[in-house]
PyMOL Python script that loads the backbone (N, CA, C, O; Angstrom):
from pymol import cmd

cmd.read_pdbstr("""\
ATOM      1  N   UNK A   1      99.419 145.017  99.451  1.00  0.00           N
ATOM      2  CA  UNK A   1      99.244 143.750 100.131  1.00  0.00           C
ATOM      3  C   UNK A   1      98.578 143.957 101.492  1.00  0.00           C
ATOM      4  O   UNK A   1      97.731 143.281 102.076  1.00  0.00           O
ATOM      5  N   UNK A   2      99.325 145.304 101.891  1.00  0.00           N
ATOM      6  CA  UNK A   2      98.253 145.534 103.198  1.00  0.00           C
ATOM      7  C   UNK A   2      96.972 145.673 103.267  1.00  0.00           C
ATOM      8  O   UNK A   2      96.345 145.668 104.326  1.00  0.00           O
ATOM      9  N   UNK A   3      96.418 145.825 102.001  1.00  0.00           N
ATOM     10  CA  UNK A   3      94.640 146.514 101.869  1.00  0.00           C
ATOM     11  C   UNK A   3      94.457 145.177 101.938  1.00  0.00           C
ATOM     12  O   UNK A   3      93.702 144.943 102.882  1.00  0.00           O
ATOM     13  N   UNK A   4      94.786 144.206 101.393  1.00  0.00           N
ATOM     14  CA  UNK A   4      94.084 142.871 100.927  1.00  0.00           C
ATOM     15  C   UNK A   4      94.133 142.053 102.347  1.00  0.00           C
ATOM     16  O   UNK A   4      93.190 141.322 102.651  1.00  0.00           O
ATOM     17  N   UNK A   5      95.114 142.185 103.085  1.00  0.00           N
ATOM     18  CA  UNK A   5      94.960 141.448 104.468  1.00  0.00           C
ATOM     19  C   UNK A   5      93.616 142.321 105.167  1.00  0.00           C
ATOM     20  O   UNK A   5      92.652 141.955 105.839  1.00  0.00           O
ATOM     21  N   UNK A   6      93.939 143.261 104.801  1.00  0.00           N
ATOM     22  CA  UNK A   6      92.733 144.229 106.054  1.00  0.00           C
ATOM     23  C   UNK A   6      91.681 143.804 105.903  1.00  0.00           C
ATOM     24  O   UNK A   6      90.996 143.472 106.870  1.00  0.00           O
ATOM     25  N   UNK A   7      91.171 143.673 104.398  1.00  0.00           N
ATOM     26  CA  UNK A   7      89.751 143.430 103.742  1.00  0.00           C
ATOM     27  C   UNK A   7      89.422 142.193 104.661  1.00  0.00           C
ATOM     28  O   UNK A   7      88.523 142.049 105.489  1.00  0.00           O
ATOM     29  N   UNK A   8      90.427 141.349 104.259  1.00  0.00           N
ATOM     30  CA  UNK A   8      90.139 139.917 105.430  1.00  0.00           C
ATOM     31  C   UNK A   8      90.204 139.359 106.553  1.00  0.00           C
ATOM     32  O   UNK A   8      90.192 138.211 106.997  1.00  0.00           O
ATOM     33  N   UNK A   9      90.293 140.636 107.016  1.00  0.00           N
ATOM     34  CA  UNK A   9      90.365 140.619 108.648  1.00  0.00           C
ATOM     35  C   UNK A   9      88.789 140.897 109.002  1.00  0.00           C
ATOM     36  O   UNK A   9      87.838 140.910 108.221  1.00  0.00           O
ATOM     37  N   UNK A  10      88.802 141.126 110.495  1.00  0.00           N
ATOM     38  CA  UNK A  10      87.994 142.052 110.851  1.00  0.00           C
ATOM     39  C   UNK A  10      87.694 142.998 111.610  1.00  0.00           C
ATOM     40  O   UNK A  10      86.953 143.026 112.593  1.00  0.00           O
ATOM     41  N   UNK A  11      88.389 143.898 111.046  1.00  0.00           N
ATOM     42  CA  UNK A  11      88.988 145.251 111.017  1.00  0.00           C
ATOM     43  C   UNK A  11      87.089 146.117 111.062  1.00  0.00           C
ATOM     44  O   UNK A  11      86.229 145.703 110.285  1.00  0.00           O
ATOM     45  N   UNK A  12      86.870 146.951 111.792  1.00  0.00           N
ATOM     46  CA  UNK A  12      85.780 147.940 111.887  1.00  0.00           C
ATOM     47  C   UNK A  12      85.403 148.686 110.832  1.00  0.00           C
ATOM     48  O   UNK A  12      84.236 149.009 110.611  1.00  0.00           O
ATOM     49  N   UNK A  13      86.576 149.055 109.991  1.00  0.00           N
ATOM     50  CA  UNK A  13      87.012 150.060 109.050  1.00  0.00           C
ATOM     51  C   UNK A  13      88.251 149.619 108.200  1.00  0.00           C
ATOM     52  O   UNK A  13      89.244 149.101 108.712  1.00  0.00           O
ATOM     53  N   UNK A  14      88.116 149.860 106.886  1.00  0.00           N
ATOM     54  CA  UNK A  14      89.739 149.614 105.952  1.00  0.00           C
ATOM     55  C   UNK A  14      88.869 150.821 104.957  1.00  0.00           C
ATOM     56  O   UNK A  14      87.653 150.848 104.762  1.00  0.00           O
ATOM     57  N   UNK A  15      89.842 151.715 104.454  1.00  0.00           N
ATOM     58  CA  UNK A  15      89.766 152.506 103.822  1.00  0.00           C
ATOM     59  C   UNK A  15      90.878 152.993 103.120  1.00  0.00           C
ATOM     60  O   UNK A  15      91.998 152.700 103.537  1.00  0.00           O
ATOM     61  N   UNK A  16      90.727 153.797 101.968  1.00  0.00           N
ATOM     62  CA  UNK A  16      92.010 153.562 101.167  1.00  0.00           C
ATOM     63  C   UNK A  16      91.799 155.422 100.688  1.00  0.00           C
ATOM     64  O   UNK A  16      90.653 155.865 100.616  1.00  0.00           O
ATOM     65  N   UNK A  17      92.922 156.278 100.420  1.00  0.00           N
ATOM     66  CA  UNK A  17      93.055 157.504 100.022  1.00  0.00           C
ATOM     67  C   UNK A  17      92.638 157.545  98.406  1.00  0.00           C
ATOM     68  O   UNK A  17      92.584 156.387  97.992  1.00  0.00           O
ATOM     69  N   UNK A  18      92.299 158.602  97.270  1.00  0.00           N
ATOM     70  CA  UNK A  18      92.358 158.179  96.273  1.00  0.00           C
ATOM     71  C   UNK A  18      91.807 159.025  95.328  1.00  0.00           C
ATOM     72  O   UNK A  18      91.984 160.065  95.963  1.00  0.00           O
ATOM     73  N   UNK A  19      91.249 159.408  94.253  1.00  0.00           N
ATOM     74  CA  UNK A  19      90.365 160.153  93.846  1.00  0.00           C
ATOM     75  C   UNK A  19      89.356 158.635  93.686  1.00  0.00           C
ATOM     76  O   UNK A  19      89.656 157.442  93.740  1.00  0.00           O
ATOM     77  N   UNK A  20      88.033 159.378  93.466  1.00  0.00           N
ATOM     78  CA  UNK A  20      87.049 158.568  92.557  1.00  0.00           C
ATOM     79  C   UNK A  20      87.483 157.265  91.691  1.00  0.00           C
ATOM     80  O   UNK A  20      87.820 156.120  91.992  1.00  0.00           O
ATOM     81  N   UNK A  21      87.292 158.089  90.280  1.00  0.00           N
ATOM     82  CA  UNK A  21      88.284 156.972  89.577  1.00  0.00           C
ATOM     83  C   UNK A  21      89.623 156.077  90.034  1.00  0.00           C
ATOM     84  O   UNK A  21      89.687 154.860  89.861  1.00  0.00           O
ATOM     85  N   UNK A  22      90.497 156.742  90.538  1.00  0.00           N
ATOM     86  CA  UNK A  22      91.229 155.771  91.241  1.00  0.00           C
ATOM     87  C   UNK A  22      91.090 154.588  91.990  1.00  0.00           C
ATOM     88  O   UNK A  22      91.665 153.500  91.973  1.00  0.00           O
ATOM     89  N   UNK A  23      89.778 155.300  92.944  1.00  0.00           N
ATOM     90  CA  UNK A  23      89.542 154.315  94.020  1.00  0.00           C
ATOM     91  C   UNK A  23      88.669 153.035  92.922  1.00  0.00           C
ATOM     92  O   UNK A  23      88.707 151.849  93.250  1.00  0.00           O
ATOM     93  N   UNK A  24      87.937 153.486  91.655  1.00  0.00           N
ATOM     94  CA  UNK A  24      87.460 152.334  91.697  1.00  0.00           C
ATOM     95  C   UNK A  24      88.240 151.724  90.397  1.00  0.00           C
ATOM     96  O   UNK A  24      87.566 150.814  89.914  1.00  0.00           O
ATOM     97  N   UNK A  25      89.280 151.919  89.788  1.00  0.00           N
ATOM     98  CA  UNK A  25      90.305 150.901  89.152  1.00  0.00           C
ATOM     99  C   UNK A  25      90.843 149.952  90.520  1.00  0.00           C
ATOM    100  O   UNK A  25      91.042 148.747  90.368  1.00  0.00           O
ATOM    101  N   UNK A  26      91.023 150.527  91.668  1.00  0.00           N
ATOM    102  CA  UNK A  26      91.428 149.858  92.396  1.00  0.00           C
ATOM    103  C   UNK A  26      90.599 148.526  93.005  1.00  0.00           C
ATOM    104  O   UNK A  26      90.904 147.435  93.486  1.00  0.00           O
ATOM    105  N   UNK A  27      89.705 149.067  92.779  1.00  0.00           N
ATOM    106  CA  UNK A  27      88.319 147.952  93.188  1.00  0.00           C
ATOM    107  C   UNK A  27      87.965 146.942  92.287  1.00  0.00           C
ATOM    108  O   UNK A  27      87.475 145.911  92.748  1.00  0.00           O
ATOM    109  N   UNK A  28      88.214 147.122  90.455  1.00  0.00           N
ATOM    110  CA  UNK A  28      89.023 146.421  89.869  1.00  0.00           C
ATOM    111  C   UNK A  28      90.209 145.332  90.088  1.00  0.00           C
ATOM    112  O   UNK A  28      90.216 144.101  90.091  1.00  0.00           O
ATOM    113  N   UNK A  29      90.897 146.013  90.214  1.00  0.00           N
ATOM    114  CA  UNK A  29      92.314 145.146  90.626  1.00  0.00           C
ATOM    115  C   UNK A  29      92.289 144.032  91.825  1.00  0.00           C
ATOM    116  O   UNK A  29      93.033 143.051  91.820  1.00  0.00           O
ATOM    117  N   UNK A  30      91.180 144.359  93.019  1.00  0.00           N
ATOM    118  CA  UNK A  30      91.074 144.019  93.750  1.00  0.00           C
ATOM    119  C   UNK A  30      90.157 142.630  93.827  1.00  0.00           C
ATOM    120  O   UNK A  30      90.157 141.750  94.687  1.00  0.00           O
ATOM    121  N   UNK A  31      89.473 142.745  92.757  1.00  0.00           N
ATOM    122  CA  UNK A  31      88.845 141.707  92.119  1.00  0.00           C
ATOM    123  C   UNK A  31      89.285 140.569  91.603  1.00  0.00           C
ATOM    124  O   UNK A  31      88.555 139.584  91.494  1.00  0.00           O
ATOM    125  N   UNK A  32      90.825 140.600  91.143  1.00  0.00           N
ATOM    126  CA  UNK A  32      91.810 139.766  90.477  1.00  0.00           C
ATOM    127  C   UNK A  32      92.199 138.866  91.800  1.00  0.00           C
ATOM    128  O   UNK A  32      92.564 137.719  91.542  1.00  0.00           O
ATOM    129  N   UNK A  33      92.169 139.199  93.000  1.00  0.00           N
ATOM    130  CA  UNK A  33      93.060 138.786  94.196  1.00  0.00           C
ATOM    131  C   UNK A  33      92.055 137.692  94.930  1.00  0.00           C
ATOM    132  O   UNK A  33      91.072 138.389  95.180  1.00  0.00           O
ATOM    133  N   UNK A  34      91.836 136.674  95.298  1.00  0.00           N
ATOM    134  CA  UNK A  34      91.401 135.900  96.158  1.00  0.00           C
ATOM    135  C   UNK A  34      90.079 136.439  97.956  1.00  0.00           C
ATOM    136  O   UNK A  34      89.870 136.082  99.115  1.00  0.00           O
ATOM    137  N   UNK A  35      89.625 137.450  96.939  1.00  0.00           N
ATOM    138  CA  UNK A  35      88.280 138.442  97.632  1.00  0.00           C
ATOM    139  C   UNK A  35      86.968 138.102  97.761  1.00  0.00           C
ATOM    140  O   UNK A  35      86.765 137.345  96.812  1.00  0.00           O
ATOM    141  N   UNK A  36      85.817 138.235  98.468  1.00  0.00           N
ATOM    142  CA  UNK A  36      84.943 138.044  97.554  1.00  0.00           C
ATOM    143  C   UNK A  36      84.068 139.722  97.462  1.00  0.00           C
ATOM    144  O   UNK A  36      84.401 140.660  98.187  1.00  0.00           O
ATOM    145  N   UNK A  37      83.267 139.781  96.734  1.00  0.00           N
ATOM    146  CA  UNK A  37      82.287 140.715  96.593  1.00  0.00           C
ATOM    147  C   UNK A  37      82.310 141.314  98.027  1.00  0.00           C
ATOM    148  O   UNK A  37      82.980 142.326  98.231  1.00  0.00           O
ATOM    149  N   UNK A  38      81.649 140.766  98.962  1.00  0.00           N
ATOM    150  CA  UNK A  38      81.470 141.131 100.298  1.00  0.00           C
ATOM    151  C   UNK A  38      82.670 142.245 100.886  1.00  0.00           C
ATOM    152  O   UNK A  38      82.655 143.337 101.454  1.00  0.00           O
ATOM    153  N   UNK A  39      83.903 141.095 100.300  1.00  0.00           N
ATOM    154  CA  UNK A  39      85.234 141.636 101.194  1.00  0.00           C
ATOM    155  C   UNK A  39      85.700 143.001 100.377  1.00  0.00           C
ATOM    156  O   UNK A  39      86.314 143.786 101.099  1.00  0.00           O
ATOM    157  N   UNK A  40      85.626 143.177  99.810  1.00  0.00           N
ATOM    158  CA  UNK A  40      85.710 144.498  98.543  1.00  0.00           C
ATOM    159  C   UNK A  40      85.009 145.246  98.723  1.00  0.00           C
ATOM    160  O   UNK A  40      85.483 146.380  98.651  1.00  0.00           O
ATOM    161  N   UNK A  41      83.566 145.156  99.044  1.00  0.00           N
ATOM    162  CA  UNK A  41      82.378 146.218  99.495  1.00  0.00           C
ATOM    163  C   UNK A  41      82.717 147.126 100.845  1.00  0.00           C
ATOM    164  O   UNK A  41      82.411 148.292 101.098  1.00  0.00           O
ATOM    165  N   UNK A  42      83.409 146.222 101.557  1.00  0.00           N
ATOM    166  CA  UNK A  42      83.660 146.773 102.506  1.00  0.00           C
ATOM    167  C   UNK A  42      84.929 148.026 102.998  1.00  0.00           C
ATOM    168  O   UNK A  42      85.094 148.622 104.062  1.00  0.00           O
ATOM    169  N   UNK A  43      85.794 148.075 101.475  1.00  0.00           N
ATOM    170  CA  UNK A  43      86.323 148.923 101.430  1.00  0.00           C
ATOM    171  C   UNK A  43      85.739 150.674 101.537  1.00  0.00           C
ATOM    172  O   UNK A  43      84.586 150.771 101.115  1.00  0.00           O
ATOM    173  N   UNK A  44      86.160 151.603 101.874  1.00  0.00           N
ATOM    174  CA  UNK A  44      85.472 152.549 102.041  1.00  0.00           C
ATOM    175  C   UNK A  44      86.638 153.533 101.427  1.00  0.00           C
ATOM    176  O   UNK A  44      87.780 153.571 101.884  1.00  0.00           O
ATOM    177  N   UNK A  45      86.162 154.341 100.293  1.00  0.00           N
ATOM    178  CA  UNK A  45      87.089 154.739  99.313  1.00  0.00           C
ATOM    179  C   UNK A  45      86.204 155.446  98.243  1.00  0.00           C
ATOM    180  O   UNK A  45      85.329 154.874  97.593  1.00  0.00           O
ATOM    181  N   UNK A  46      86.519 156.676  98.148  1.00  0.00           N
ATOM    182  CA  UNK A  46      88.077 157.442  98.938  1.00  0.00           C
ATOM    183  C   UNK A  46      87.414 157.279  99.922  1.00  0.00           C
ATOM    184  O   UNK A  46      86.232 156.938  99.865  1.00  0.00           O
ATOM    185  N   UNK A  47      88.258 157.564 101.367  1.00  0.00           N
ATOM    186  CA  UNK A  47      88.634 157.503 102.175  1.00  0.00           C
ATOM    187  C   UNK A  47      87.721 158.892 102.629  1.00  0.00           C
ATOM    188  O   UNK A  47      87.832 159.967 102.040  1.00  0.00           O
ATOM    189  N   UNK A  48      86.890 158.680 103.674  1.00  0.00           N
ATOM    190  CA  UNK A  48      86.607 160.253 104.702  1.00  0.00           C
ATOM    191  C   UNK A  48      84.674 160.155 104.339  1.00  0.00           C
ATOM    192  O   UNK A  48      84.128 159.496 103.454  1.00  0.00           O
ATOM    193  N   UNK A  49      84.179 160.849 105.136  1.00  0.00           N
ATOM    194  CA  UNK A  49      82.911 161.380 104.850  1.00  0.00           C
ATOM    195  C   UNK A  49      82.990 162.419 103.918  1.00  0.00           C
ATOM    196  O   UNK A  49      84.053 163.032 104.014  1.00  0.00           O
ATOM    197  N   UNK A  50      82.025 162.944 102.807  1.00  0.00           N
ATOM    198  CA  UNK A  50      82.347 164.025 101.929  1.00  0.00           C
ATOM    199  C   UNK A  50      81.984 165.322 102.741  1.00  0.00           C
ATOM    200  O   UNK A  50      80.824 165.615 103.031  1.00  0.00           O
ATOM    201  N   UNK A  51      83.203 166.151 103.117  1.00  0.00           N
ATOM    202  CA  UNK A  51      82.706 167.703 103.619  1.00  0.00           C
ATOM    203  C   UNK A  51      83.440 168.747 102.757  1.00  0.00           C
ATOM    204  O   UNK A  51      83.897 169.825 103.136  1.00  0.00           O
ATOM    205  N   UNK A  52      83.458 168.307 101.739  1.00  0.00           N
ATOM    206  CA  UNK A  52      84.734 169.635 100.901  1.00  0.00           C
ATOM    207  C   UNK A  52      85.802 169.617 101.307  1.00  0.00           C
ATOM    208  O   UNK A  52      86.495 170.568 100.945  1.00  0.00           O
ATOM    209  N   UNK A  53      86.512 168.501 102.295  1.00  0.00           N
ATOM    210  CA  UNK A  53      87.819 168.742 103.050  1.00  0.00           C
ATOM    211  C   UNK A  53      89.025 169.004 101.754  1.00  0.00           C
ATOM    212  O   UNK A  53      89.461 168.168 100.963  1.00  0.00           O
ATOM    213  N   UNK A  54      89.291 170.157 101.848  1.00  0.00           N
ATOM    214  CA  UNK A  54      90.872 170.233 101.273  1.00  0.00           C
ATOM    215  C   UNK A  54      92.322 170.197 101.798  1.00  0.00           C
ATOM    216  O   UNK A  54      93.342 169.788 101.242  1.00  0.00           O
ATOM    217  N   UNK A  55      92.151 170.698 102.931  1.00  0.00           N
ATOM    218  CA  UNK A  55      93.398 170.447 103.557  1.00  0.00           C
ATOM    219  C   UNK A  55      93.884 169.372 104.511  1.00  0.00           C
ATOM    220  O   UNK A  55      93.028 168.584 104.912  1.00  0.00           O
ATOM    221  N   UNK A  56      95.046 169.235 104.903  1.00  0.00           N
ATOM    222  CA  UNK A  56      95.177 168.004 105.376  1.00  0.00           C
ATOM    223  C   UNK A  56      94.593 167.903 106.792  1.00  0.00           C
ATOM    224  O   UNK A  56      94.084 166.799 106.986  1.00  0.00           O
ATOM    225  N   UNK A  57      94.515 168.834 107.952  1.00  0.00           N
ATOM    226  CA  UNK A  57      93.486 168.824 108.775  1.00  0.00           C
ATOM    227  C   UNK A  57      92.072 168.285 108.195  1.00  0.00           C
ATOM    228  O   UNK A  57      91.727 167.168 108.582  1.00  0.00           O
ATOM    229  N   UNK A  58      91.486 168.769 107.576  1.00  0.00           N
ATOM    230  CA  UNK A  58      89.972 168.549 107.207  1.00  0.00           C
ATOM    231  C   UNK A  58      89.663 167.643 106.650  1.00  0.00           C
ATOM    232  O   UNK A  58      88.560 167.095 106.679  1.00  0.00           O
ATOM    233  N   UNK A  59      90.929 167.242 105.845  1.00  0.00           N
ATOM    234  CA  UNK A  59      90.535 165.620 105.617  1.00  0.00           C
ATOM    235  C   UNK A  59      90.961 164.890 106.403  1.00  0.00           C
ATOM    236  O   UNK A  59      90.770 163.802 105.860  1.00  0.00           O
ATOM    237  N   UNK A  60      91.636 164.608 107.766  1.00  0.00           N
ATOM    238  CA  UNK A  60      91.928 164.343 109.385  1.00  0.00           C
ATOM    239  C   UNK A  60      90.310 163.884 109.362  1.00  0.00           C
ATOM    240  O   UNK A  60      89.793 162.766 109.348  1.00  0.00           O
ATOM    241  N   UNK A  61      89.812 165.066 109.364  1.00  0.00           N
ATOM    242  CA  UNK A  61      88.664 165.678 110.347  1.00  0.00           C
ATOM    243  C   UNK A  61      87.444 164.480 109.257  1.00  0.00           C
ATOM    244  O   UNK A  61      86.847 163.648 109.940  1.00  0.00           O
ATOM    245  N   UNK A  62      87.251 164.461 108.240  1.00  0.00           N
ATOM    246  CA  UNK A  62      86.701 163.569 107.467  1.00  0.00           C
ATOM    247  C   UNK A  62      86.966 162.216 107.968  1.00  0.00           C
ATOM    248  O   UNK A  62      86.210 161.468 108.589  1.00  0.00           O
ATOM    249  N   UNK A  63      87.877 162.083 107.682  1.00  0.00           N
ATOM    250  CA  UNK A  63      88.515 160.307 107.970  1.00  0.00           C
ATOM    251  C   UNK A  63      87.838 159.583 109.051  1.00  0.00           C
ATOM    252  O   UNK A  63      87.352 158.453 109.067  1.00  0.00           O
ATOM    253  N   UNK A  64      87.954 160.905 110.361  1.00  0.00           N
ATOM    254  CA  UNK A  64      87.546 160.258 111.788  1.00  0.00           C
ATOM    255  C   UNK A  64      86.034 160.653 112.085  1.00  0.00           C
ATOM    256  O   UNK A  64      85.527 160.492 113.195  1.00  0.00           O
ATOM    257  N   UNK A  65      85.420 161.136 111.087  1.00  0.00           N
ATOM    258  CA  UNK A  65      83.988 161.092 110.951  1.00  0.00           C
ATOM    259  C   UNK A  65      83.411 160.193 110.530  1.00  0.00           C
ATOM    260  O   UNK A  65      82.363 159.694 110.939  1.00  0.00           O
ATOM    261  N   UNK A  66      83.999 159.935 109.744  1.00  0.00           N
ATOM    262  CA  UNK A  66      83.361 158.569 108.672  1.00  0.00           C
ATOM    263  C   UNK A  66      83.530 157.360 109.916  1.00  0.00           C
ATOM    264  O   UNK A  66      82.521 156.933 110.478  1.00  0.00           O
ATOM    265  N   UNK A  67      84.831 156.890 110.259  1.00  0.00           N
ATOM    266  CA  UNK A  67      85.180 156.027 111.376  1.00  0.00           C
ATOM    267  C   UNK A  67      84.382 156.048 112.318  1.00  0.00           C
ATOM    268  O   UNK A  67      83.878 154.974 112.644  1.00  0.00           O
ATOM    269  N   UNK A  68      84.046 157.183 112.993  1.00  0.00           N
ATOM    270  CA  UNK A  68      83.044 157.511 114.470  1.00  0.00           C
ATOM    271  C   UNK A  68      81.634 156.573 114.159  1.00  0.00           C
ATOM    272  O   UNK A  68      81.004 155.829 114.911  1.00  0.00           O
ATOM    273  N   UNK A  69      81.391 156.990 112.510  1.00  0.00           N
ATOM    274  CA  UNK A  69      80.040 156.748 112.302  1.00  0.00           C
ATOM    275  C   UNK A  69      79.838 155.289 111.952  1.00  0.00           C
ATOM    276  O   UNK A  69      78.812 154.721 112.327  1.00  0.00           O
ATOM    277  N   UNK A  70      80.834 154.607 111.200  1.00  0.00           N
ATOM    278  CA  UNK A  70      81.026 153.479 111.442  1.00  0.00           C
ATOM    279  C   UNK A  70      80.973 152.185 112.118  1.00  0.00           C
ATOM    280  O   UNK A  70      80.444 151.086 111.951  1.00  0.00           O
ATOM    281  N   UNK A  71      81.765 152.793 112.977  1.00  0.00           N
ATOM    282  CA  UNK A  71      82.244 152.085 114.863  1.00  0.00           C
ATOM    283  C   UNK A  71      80.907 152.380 115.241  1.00  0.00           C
ATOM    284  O   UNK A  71      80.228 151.368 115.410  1.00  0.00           O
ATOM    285  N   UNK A  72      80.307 153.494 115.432  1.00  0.00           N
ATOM    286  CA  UNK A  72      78.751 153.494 116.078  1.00  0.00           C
ATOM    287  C   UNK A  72      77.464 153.209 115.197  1.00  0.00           C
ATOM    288  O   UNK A  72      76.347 153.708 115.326  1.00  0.00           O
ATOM    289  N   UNK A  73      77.783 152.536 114.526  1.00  0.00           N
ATOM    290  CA  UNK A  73      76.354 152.099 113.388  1.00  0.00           C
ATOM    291  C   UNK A  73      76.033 153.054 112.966  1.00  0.00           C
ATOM    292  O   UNK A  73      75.047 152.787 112.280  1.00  0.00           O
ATOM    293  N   UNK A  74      76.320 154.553 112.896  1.00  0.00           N
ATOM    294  CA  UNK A  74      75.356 155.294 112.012  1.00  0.00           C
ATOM    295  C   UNK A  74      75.386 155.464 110.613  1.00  0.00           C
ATOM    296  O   UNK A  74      76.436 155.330 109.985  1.00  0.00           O
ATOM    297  N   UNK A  75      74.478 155.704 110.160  1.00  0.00           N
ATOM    298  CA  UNK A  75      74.919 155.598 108.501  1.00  0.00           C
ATOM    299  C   UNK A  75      75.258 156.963 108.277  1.00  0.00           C
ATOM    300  O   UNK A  75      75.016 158.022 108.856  1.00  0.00           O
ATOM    301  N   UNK A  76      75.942 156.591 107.177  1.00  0.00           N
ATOM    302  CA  UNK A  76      76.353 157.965 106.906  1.00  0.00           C
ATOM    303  C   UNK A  76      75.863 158.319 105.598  1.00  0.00           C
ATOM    304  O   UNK A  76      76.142 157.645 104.606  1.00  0.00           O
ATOM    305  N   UNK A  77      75.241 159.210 105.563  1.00  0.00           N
ATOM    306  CA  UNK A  77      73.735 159.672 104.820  1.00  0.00           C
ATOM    307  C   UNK A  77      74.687 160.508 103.587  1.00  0.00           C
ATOM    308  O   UNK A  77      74.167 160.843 102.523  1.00  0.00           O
ATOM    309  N   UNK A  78      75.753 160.709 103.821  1.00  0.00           N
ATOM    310  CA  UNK A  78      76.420 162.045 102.344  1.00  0.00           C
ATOM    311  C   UNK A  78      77.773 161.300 102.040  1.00  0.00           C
ATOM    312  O   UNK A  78      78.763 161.300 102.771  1.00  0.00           O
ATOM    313  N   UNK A  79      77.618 160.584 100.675  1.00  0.00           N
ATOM    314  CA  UNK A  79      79.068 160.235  99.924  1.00  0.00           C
ATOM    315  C   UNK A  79      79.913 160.989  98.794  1.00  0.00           C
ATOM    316  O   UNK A  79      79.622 162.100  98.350  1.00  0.00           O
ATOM    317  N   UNK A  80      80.849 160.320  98.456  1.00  0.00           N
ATOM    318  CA  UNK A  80      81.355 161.621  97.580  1.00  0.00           C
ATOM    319  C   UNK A  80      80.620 161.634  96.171  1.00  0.00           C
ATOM    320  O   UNK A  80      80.903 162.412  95.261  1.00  0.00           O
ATOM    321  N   UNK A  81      79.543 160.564  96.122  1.00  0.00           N
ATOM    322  CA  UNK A  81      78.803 160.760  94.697  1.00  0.00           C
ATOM    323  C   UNK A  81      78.043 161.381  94.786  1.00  0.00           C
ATOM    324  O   UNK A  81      77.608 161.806  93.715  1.00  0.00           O
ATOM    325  N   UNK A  82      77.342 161.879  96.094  1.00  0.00           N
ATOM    326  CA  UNK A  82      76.221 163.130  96.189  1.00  0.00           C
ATOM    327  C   UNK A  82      76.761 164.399  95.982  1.00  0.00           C
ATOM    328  O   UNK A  82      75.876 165.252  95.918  1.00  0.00           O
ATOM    329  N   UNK A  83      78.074 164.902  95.833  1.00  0.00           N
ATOM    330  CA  UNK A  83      78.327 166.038  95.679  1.00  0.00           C
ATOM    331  C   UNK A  83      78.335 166.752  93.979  1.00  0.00           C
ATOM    332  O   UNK A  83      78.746 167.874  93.683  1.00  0.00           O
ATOM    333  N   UNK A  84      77.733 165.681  93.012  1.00  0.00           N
ATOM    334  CA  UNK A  84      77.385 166.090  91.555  1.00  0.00           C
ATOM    335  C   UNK A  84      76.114 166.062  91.326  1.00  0.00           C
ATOM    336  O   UNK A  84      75.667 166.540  90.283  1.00  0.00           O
ATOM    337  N   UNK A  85      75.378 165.542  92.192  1.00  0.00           N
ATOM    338  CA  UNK A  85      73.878 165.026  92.360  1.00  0.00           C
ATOM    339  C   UNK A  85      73.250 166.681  92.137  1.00  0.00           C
ATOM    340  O   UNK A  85      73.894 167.665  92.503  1.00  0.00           O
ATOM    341  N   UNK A  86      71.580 166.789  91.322  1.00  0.00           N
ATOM    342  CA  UNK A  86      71.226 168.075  91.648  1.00  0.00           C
ATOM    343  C   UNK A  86      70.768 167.737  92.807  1.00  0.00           C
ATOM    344  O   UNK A  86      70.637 166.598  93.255  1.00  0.00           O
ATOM    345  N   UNK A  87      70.411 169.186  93.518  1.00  0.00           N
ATOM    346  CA  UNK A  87      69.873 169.312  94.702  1.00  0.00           C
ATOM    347  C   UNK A  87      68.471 169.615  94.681  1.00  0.00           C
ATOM    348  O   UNK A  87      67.854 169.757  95.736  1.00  0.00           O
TER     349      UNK A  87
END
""", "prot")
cmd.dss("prot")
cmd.show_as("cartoon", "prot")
cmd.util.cbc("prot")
cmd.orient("prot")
């Protein structure tokens, strides 16, 4: 219930923890609820910029990267779908 207020706020950032698939059954579900397209897009999920973070520091360290870049307009050029992409 908390994601769904956030979405409709206006909040800088709402982001949710998750794998892949998870995050997007959830984006699913989220669809059922009184949202629109817009307000759902704006979820950011999983959660973090993609740096290989495994531990719980480094995904810290992700979270407030993604946020920095956010809050300051930059785009953020690497998601977690580029990491299957060839190079």
């Amino acid at each position: 219930m908390a994601l769904l207020e956030a979405l409709k706020s206006d909040a800088f950032y709402v982001g949710a923890i998750g794998s892949r698939m998870n995050c997007a059954r959830r984006r699913e579900r989220l669809g059922l609820f009184d949202l629109t397209v817009d307000q759902i897009e704006r979820l950011h999920a999983p959660i973090g910029m993609y740096i290989g973070a495994q531990t719980p520091p480094e995904i810290a360290v992700a979270i407030v990267a993604e946020m920095t870049a956010v809050r300051r307009n930059v785009p953020v050029l690497q998601n977690h779908d580029m990491r299957n992409a060839p190079p």
